[in-house]
C-alpha positions, 0 to 999 in steps of 0.5 A: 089280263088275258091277251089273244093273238089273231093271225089274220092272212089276207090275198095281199099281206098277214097282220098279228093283232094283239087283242083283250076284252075289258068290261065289255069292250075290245081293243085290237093292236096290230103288232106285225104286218108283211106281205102275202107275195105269191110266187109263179114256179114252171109256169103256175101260181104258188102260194109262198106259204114258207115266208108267210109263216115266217111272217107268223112266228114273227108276229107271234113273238112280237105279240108276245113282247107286246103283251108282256109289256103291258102285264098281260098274258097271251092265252091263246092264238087263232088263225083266219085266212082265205078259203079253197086253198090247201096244202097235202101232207106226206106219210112223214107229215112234210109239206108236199109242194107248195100250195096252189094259188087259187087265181092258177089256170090249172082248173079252167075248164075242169067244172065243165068235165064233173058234169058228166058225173053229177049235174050241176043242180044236184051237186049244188043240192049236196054241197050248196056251193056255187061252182066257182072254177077254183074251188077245192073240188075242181083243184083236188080234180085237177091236180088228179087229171094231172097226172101228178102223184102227189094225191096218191102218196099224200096223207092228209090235206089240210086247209091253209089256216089249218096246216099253219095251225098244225106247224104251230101245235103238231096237231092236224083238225080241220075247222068246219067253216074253212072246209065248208068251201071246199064242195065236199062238206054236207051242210047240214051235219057239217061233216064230209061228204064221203059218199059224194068224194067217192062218187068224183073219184077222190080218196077220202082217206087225207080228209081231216077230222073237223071241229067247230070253231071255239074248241081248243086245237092243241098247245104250241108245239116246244120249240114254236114256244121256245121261238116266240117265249110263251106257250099258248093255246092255238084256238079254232075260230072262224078259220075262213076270214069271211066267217070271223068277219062275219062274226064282227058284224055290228048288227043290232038284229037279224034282219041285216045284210053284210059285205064282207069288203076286201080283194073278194067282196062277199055280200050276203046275209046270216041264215039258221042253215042252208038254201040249196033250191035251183034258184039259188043256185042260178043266181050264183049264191053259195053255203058256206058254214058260219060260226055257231051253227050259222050258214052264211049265204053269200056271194061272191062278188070281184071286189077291191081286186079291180082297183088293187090290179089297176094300181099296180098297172098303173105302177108299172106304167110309171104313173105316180098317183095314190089311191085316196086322190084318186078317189077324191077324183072320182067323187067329183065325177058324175055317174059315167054311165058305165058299168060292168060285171065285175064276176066276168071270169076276164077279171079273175087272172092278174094283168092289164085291169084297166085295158080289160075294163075298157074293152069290156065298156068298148063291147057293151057300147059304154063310154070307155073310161079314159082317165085313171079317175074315170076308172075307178068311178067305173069300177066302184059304182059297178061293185054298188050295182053288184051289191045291189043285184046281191041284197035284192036277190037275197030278199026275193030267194029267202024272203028274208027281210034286210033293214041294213047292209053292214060293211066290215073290212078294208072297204068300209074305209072307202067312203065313195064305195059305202055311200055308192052302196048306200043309193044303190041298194036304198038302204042305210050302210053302217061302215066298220069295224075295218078289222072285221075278221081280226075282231071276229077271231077274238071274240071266239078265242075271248069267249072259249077263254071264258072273257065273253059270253053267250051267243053271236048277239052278245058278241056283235053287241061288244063290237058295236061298244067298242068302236065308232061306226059311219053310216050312209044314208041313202041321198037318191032313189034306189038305181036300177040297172039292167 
């Protein structure tokens, strides 16, 4: 039987899922998992892009060794990570650097310079991006007011997932719905925007050739095959995570929305192609391009970030206490009354979570969260409101209808946080699959395999087949907060 092999990099860890599709079902395994640990050098983020592909080759063989055991065949690999990050490539096709993380400080206040070249309201009309200060434009526009030459004797930039698929294969695309998120790609014929690039003063020379997710991207270069003991093909999916996410969305019709729920929650629907009106642009919404032709107009909400950072604050305090007690503690609690923005650019650097927390509650004339429990309370029903805020505008900018709100990912674990969600938004929350965006990567690789057909409802359809699903009623009338 044919196996497909997902490599999935999140913020926080990369996992190789091994999976196979059998009369309509899929399963997934998850054969290897190691830590995504950035790194700080002189003072700026980095991501530690080498060990990560270690991890890679390494899954990769033990995906291999799986399959084998089991008399199966691994076809084919795809690749999914997160977005706006890239690496730049030398004449001779080496890494040059380590690639930036996109938390560095390095583009604060680059957004506010670009204005002076095109306004936000008419980038948002070519690109249809939210200008969030760590997109590629604003790094490419740092990196160039930096006085560093790595732009000018770069060859090519490759996305992460792309130049980790160029390491595997030798061959250098770049996938369309990773690249949708660097601010330089038209939405609408899905390729670069080289009159936009020349007006910001970027080359557009290292820009990739694109392709669409479902194409086959080359064969393992020899010795990758030779480390990991077979030959498959590397496979362009969904290379964002949030767009093979996206993919995996259990949904029985159109009218759902989904959050994509991890370290980033990004909450947002499935349209036939893009919105770029000002008022979309106001309330903070992005374009990005999906599977299949599709744009995913979502936004980007802080996420699981808030709790993953006071984790570790709390860690470091020496404070022994595991997340799922904490959340029990924090179902037992009442709602305190406290709620704050979770897209407060205060939020978006790593460091003391739970003292910024209580000083923003301090400054709104909040109660302040004292306890960890109480924190945790805070920072989920302040995500439920976020959601809520989301899905309503959604529906008021597109006039979109939305029945249902799909939570896919690590955060359909947390049942506090869907039921939250759930009487918030006063809408039914179905919970799950966990591995939104592992899954969303094998169906396209199982569809290009000719395992699957047809189109993304076929798809959803094989998703919600092969797993139990959770649903949230909501149990109040709809909050509403200002």
């Amino acid at each position: 039987m044919d196996a497909f092999a997902a490599i999935d990099l999140g913020a926080s860890s990369g996992r190789v899922m091994l999976g196979r599709v059998a009369d309509g079902v899929i399963t997934l395994d998850e054969v290897a998992r190691f830590p995504n640990r950035p790194v700080r050098l002189a003072g700026s983020l980095h991501w530690d892009l080498a060990g990560l592909y270690r991890g890679v080759l390494d899954g990769l063989r033990a995906a291999v060794t799986e399959a084998e055991a089991r008399g199966d065949v691994l076809v084919s690999i795809g690749i999914d990570t997160w977005a706006v990050d890239y690496g730049l490539l030398g004449g001779d096709g080496s890494l040059l650097g380590m690639p930036y993380h996109y938390r560095d400080q390095r583009t604060w206040g680059v957004a506010a310079g670009v204005r002076s070249a095109i306004a936000d309201r008419e980038l948002f009309e070519r690109n249809g991006i939210a200008q969030l200060p760590f997109n590629t434009v604003y790094q490419l526009l740092a990196e160039r007011e930096s006085g560093a030459q790595r732009l000018d004797i770069a060859e090519q930039l490759l996305m992460i997932p792309d130049l980790l698929a160029y390491w595997l294969s030798g061959v250098r695309v770049g996938e369309v719905t990773n690249a949708s998120t660097t601010g330089l790609l038209d939405p609408v014929s899905r390729d670069w925007d080289r009159a936009l690039t020349a007006r910001l003063g970027l080359d557009d020379r290292i820009l990739p050739p694109l392709a669409e997710p479902g194409g086959a991207i080359g064969l393992v270069r020899p010795d990758v095959a030779e480390e990991i003991g077979a030959t498959p093909v590397v496979v362009a999916v969904g290379s964002h995570d949030t767009a093979s996410a996206v993919v995996a969305v259990p949904a029985a019709s159109t009218r759902f929305g989904y959050i994509a729920s991890g370290t980033w929650s990004l909450v947002g629907t499935e349209l036939p192609g893009p919105v770029r009106t000002e008022e979309v642009r106001a309330a903070g919404f992005t374009n990005e391009a999906g599977v299949d032709g599709t744009t995913r107009l979502l936004r980007n909400v802080m996420g699981m970030w808030l709790v993953q950072e006071s984790m570790r604050q709390w860690q470091a305090d020496g404070l022994d206490m595991s997340l799922q007690d904490l959340l029990e503690d924090a179902e037992a609690l009442t709602d305190l009354g406290a709620v704050i923005d979770p897209d407060l650019p205060v939020y978006l650097p790593p460091g003391d979570m739970p003292a910024r927390i209580a000083a923003e509650c301090a400054r709104t004339g909040q109660r302040v969260p004292d306890a960890p429990a109480e924190v945790i309370r805070c920072v989920l029903d302040s995500l439920a409101d976020a959601y809520r805020r989301s899905v309503q505008s959604i529906v008021e900018l597109t006039g979109t209808p939305i029945d249902v709100v799909h939570i896919v990912g690590g955060g359909s674990q947390n049942a506090l946080l869907c039921q939250l969600t759930a009487d918030a938004t006063g809408l039914p929350v179905v919970a799950g699959p966990v591995e939104g965006s592992a899954l969303g990567n094998v169906l396209v690789q199982a569809r290009a395999a000719g395992e699957l057909s047809g189109g993304l409802a076929e798809l959803r359809a094989v998703v919600s087949n092969s797993f139990t699903l959770r649903e949230f009623a909501p149990s109040a009338a709809p909050l509403s907060r200002a």
